[in-house]
C-alpha positions as CSV (number, residue, x, y, z in Angstrom):
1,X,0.0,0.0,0.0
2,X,1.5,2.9,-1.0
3,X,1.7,6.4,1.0
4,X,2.3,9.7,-1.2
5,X,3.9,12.7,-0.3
6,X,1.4,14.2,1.6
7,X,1.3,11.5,4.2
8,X,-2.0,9.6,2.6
9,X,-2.3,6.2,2.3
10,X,-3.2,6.0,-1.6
11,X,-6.8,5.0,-3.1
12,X,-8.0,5.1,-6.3
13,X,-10.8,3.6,-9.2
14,X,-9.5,1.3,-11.8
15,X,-11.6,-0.4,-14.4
16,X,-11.0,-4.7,-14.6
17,X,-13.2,-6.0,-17.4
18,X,-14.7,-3.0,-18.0
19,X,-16.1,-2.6,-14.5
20,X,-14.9,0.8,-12.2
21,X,-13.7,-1.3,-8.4
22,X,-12.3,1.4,-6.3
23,X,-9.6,-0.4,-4.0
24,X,-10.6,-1.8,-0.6
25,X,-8.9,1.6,1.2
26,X,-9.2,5.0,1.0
27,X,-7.2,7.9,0.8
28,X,-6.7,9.3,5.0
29,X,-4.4,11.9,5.8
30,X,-1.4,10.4,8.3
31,X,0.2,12.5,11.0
32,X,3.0,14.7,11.1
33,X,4.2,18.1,12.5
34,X,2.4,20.6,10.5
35,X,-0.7,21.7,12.1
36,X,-3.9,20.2,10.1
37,X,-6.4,23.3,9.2
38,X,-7.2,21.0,6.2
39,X,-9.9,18.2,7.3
40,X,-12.1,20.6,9.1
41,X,-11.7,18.7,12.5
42,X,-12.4,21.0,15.5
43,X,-9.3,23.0,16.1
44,X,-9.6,24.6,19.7
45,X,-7.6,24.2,22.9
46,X,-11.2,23.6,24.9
47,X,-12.0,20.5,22.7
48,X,-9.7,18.4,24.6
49,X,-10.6,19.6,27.7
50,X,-13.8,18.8,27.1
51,X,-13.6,15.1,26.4
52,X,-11.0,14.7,29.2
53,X,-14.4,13.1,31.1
54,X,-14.0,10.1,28.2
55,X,-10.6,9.1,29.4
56,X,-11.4,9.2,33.1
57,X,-14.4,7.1,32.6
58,X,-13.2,4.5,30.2
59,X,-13.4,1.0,31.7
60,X,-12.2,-2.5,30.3
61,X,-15.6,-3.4,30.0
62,X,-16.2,-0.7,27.0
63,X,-13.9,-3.1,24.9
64,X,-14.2,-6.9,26.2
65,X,-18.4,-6.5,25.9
66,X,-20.5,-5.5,22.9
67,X,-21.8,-2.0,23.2
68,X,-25.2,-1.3,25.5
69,X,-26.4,1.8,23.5
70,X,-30.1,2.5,24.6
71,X,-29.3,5.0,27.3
72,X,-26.8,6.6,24.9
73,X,-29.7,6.7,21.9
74,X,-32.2,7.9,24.3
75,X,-29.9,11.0,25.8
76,X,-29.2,11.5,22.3
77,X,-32.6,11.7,20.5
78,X,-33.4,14.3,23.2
79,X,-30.7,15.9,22.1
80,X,-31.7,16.0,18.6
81,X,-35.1,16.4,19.3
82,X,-36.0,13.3,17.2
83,X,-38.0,10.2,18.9
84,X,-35.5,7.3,19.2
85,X,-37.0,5.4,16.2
86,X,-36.3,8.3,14.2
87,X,-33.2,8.1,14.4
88,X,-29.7,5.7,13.4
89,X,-26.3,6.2,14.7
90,X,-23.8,5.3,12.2
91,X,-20.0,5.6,12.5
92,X,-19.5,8.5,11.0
93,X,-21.3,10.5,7.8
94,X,-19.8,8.1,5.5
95,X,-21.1,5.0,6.4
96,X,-25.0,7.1,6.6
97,X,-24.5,7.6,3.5
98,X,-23.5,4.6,2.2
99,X,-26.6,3.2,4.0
100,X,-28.5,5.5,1.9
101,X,-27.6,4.6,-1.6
102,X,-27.5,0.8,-0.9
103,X,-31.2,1.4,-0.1
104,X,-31.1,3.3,-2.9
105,X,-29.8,0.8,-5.7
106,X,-31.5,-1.9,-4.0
107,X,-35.3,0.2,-4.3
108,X,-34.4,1.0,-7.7
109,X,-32.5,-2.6,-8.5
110,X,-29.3,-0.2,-9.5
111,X,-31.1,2.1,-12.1
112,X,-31.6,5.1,-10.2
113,X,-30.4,8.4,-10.6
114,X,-28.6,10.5,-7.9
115,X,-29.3,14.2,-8.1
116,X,-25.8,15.8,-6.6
117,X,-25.0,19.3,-5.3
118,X,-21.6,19.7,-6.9
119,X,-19.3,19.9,-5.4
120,X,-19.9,17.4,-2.4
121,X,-18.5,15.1,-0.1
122,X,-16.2,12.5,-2.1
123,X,-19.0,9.6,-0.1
124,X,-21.9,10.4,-2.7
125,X,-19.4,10.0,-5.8
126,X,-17.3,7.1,-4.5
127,X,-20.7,4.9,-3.5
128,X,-22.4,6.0,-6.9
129,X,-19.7,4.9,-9.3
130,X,-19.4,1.4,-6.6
131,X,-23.1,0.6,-7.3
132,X,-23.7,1.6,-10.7
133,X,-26.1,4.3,-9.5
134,X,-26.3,7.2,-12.7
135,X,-25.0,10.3,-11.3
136,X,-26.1,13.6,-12.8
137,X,-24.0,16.6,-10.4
138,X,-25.2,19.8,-10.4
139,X,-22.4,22.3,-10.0
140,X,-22.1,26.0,-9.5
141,X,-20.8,28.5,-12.1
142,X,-18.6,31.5,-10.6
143,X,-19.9,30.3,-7.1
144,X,-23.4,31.0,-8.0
145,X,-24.9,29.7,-5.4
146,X,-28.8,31.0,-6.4
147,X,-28.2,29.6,-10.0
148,X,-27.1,26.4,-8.6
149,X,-30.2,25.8,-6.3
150,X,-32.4,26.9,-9.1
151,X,-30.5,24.5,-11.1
152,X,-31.5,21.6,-8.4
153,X,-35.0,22.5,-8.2
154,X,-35.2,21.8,-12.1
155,X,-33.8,18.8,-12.3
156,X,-36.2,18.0,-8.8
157,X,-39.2,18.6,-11.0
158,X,-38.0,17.5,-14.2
159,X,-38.1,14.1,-13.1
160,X,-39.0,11.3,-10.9
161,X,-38.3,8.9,-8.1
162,X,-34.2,10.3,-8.0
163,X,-32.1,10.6,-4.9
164,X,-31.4,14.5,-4.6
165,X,-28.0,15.1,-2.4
166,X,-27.5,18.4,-0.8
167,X,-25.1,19.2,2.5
168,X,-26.1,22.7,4.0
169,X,-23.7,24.2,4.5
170,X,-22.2,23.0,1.6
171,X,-18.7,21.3,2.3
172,X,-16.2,21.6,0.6
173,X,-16.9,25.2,0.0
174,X,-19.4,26.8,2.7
175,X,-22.1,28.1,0.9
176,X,-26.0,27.2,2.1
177,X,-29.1,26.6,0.5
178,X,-31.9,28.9,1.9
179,X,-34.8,27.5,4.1
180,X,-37.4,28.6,0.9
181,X,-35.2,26.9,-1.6
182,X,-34.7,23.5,0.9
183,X,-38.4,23.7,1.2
184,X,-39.0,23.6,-2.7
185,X,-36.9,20.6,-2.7
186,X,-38.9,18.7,0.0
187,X,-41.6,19.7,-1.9
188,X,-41.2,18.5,-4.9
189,X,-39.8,15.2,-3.4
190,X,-43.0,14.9,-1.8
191,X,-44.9,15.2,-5.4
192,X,-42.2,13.5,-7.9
193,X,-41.4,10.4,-5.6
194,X,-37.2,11.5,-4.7
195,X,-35.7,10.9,-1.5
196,X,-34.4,14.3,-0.6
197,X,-30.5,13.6,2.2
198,X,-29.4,17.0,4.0
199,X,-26.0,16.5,5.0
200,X,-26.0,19.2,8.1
201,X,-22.1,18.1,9.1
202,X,-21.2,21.7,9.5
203,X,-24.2,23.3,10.7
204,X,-23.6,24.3,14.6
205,X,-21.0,27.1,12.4
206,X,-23.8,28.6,11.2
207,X,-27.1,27.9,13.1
208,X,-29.1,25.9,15.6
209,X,-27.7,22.0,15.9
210,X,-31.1,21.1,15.3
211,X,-32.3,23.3,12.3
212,X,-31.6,20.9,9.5
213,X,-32.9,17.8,11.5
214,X,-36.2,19.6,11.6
215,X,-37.1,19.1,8.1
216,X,-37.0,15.3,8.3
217,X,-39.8,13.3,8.2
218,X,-41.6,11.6,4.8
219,X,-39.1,11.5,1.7
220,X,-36.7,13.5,3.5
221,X,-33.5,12.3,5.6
222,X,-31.2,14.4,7.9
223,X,-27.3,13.4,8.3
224,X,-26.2,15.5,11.4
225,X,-22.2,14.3,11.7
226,X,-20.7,15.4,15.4
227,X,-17.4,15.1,13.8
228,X,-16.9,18.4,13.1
229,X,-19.3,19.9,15.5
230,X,-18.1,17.7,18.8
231,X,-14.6,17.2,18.1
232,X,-15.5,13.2,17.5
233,X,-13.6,12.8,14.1
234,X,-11.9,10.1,15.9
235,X,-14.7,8.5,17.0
236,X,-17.0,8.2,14.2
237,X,-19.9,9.0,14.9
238,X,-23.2,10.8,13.2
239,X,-26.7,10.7,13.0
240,X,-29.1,9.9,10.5
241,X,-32.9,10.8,10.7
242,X,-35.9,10.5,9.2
243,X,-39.3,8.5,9.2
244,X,-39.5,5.4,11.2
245,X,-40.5,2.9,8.2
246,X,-38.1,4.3,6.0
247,X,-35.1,3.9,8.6
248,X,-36.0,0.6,9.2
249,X,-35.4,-0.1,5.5
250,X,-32.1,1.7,5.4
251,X,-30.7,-0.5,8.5
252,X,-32.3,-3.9,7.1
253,X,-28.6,-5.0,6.2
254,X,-25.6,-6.3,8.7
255,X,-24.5,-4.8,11.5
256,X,-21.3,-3.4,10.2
257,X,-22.8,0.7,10.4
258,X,-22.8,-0.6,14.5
259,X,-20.8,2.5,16.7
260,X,-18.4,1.1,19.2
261,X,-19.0,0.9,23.1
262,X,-16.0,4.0,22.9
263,X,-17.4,6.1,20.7
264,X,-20.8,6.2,22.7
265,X,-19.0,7.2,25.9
266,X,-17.3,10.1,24.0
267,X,-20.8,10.7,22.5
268,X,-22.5,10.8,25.6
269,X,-20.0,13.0,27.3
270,X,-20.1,15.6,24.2
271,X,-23.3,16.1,24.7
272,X,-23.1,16.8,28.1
273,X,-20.7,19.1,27.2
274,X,-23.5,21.2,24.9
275,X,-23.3,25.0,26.5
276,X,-18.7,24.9,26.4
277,X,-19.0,23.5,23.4
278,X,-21.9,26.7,21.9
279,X,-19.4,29.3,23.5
280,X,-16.7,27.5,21.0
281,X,-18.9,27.6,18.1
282,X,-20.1,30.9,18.7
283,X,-15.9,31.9,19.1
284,X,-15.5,30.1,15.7
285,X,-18.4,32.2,14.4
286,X,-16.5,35.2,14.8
287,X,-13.1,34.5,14.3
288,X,-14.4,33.0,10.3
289,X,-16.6,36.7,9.9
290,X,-12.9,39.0,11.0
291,X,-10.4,36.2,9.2
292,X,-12.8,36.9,5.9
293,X,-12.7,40.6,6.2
294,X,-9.0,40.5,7.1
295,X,-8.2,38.2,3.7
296,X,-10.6,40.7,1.4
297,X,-8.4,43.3,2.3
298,X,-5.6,42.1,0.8
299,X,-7.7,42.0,-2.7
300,X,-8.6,38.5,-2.5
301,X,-12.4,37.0,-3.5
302,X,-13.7,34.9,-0.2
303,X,-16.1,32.6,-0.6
304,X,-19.6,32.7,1.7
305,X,-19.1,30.1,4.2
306,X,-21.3,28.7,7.1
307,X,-18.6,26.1,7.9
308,X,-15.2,26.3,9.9
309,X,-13.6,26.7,7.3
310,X,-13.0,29.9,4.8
311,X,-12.1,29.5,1.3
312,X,-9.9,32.3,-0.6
313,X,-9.5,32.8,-4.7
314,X,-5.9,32.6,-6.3
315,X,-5.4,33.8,-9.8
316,X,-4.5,30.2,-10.8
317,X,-4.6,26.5,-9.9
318,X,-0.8,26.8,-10.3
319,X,-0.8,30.1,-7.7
320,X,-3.1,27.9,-5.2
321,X,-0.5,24.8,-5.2
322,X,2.7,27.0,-4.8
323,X,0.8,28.7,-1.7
324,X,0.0,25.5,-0.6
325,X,3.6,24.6,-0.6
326,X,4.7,27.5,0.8
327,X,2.4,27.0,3.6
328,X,3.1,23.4,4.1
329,X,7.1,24.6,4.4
330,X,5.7,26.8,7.2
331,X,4.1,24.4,9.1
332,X,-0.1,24.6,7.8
333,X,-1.5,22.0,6.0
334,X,-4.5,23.7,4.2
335,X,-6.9,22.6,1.2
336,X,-6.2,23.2,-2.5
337,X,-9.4,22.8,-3.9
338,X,-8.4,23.1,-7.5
339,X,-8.9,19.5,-8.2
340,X,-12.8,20.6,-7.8
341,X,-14.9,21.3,-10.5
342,X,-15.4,25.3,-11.0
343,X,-12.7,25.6,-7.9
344,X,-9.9,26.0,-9.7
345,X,-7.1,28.4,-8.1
346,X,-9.2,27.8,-4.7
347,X,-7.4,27.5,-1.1
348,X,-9.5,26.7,2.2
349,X,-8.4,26.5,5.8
350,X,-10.3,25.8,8.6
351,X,-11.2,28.7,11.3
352,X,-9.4,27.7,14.6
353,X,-9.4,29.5,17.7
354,X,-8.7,33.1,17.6
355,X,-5.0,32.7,18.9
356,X,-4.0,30.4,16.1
357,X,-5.6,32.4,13.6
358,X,-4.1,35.1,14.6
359,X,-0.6,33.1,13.8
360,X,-2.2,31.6,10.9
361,X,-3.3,35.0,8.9
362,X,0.2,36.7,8.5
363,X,1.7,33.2,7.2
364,X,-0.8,32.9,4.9
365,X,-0.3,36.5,3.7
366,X,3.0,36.2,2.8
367,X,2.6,32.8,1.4
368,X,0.4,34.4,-1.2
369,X,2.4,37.6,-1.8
370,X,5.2,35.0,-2.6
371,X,2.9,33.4,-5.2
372,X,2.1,37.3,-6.7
């Protein structure tokens, strides 16, 4: 297995007999010295105070027996403010997801059509092409994000019975759909026969935890990752909600989407952790609004973002990968996003705590000066 330069173990599609089979690993970033502000994991000196309560009440037990979750899922669906049935725990968004378009292929015996807000998280692609599903993205022009909704809505009402991805706020680049145009869309998968997913991974930057998870219910399903959110990229876990029958479809398979004993503690203690963690997101909040204002003054087009993340415009794709470098030699991995459709010349970073942006801002300054 081979690692690249950047420290990821390598993945990729290749076609035997005709047939796309994507290799049984994926590409995941290893560790090293620079500090991440690439994966959008929760970068704040509270997080780890925070789950120090996991450590101190890890037992033996968590590991040698198979995981007692109801407690957990009930404290949790309060959380949510879902009932229990309406909801699955998965580990992580990916593996939601995955659940989502094997039900998918398997309602539409492999013929369906997925309806994808482009660009999107690499899950919906990756599963697609690894189940034959027909993918038809939808992708902004100039960062449109208006045209690109009304773009969606078309192709919602133009026909029938499709799965229609959207994440709000959109990852990889921050934008958001509006309540009026997420309503259109549940609409019309009401009348049309689509099953309408709202990946909310990133909303607690912008919003209410619970605002997307409120729209679930009939042909519509919420995926509500606490990656990000809770500081649990390590632990893999997210929700997935929506109506009781239809959930019970999506989990009619094996057990493997099963969260480990572990990862409920840390769950568990997250959300017991709700009011430190808001006063971090609301610190997050402001540190993205000044870092954005900060980088338009240098001349440089910022995308809208309701993530923790900002992306910035480079003349080039070759401008965005020689800044990349440059920050990379000074100790911040960030995002090129030029491998994107419609991003090309595109850098992101994630918002960290106001200290390290602080650090963060003048590096990145004079790494793009460098690039002109």
């Amino acid at each position: 297995m081979a690692v690249n330069a950047a420290g990821q173990l390598g993945g990729q599609l290749t076609v035997v007999d005709g047939e796309k089979v994507r290799h049984a690993f994926f590409d995941r970033r290893g560790h090293d010295a620079r500090l991440n502000l690439s994966s959008n994991e929760l970068v704040h000196p509270a997080a780890e105070r925070l789950l120090d309560a996991v450590a101190r009440e890890f037992t033996p037990d968590l590991l040698r027996q198979y995981p007692h979750s109801r407690s957990t899922i009930d404290t949790l669906s309060a959380y949510v403010q879902c009932d229990s049935d309406e909801l699955l725990v998965t580990p992580g968004s990916d593996t939601a997801l995955r659940l989502v378009c094997a039900y998918f292929a398997r309602r539409t015996a492999g013929r369906g059509e997925v309806i994808l807000q482009h660009p999107n998280y690499a899950a919906w692609t990756e599963t697609a092409d690894l189940l034959g599903l027909s993918l038809r993205p939808v992708a902004t022009t100039g960062l449109d994000l208006d045209a690109q909704a009304g773009a969606l809505i078309e192709a919602a009402a133009a026909s029938r019975g499709a799965l229609i991805a959207v994440s709000v706020p959109n990852g990889p680049i921050g934008g958001r759909l509006t309540g009026e145009q997420l309503d259109r869309l549940a609409e019309l998968a009401r009348e049309r026969g689509h099953l309408l997913v709202i990946d909310s991974c990133y909303q607690v930057f912008d919003g209410p935890l619970t605002a997307q998870l409120a729209r679930r219910g009939g042909n519509v399903l919420v995926v509500q990752s606490l990656s990000k959110s809770h500081a649990l990229a390590g632990a893999r876990v997210a929700v997935l909600c929506g109506e009781t029958g239809l959930l019970a479809q999506l989990a009619a398979v094996p057990l493997e989407h099963a969260v480990s004993a572990p990862a409920l503690l840390a769950l568990r203690v997250a959300i017991d952790q709700h009011d430190r963690f808001e006063a971090v997101w609301r610190e997050l909040r402001e540190v993205r609004a000044g870092a954005a204002a900060e980088v338009r003054s240098w001349g440089l087009p910022v995308a809208p973002s309701g993530g923790n993340f900002l992306s910035l415009r480079l003349p080039s794709a070759a401008a965005a990968g020689r800044a990349t470098g440059a920050l990379s030699d000074a100790g911040y991995r960030v995002r090129d996003l030029s491998d994107l459709t419609g991003l090309a010349g595109w850098l992101r970073f994630t918002i960290a705590d106001t200290a390290t942006i602080e650090r963060f801002l003048p590096v990145l300054k004079s790494a793009v000066e460098q690039v002109g």
